[in-house]
N, C-alpha and C positions, 0 to 999 in steps of 0.2 A: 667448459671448465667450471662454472657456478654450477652445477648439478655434482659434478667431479667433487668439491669442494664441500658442498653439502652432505654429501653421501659421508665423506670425511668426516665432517665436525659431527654427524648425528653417529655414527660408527663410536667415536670417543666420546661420548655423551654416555653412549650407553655401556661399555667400558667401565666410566669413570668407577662404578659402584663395586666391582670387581677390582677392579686396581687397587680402591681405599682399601679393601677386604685383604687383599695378597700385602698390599704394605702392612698392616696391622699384624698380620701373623707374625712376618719376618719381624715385627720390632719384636713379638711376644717369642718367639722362639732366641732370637737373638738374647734374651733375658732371661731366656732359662739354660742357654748354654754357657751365659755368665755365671749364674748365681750356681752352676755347678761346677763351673772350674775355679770358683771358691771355696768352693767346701771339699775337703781334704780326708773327707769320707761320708759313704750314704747312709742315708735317712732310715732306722728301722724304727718303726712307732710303734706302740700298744697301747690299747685300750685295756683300763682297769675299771670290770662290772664293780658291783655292789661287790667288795671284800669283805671276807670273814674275819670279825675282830673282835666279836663278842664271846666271851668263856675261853679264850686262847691265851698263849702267851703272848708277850709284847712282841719280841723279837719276830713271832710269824703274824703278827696284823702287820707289823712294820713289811715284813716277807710279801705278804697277800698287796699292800698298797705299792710296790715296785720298788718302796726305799733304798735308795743303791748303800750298801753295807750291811744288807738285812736281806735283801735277796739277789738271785743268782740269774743275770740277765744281760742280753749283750744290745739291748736298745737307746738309742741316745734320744727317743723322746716318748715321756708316759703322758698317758691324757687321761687326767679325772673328769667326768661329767656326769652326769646334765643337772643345770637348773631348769624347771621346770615352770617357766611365768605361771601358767593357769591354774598350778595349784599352789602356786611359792614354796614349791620345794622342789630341795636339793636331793638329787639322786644319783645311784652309784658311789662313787667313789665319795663324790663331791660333798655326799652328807656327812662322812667319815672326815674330809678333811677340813669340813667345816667345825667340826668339833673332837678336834682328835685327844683331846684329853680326857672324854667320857670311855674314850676306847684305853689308856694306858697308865698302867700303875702309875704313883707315887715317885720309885725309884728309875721309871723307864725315863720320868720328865726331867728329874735330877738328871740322871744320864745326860739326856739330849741339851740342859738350857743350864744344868746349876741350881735350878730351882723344885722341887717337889712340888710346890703349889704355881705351877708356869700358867702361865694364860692361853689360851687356843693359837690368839697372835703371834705369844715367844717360840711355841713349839712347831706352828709352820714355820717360820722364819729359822730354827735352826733344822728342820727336814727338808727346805729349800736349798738350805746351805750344803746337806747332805747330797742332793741332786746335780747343783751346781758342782761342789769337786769333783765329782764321778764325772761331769762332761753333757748330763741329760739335762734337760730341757724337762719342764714339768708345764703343762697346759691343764 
């Protein structure tokens, strides 16, 4: 029976390492069959390259950067990227919306904030606001 017994506990020894593994998924699958019977529609994402915003009109930079009210799109989440550490620069999207008043008239900022001379700050915060009512998710 001690040899019975040993065969046992070294059999569930080596186990154990398989078992954590199968429990860990089932917690991870079980959390992702949560977080979708949460959500009350799926995920379509796009990435925005480097937009065309220079010599255009406002309304198509706004178009080119996914602006929901400016363009024609049925994605509920846009992604501007990348920063770039090794050269501290922002690319794609991200240079654009780091400074989106170099890209848009006088009247487009009026439009957006009340203000013709709006600051970088005021005019994401009212194109976030633009994203936000449409339902997207801006990253």
């Amino acid at each position: 029976n001690y040899n019975h017994l040993t065969t046992i506990l070294s059999t569930t020894q080596q186990a154990k390492p398989i078992t954590n593994m199968l429990a860990i998924f089932s917690v991870i699958a079980t959390l992702i069959v949560a977080a979708q019977s949460l959500r009350s529609s799926p995920l379509f994402v796009t990435y925005v390259d480097f937009p065309t915003c220079s010599g255009i009109s406002d309304s198509t930079c706004l178009a080119n950067m996914a602006v929901p009210g400016y363009a024609s799109h049925g994605y509920n989440i846009v992604n501007y990227a990348f920063y770039l550490p090794e050269r501290d620069w922002l690319a794609d999207a991200s240079g654009v919306w780091d400074n989106p008043g170099a890209y848009l008239s006088s009247s487009m900022k009026s439009s957006l904030t009340g203000s013709s001379s709006a600051s970088a700050s005021q005019i994401r915060t009212a194109l976030k606001k633009k994203f936000s009512d449409a339902g997207v998710k801006l990253l």
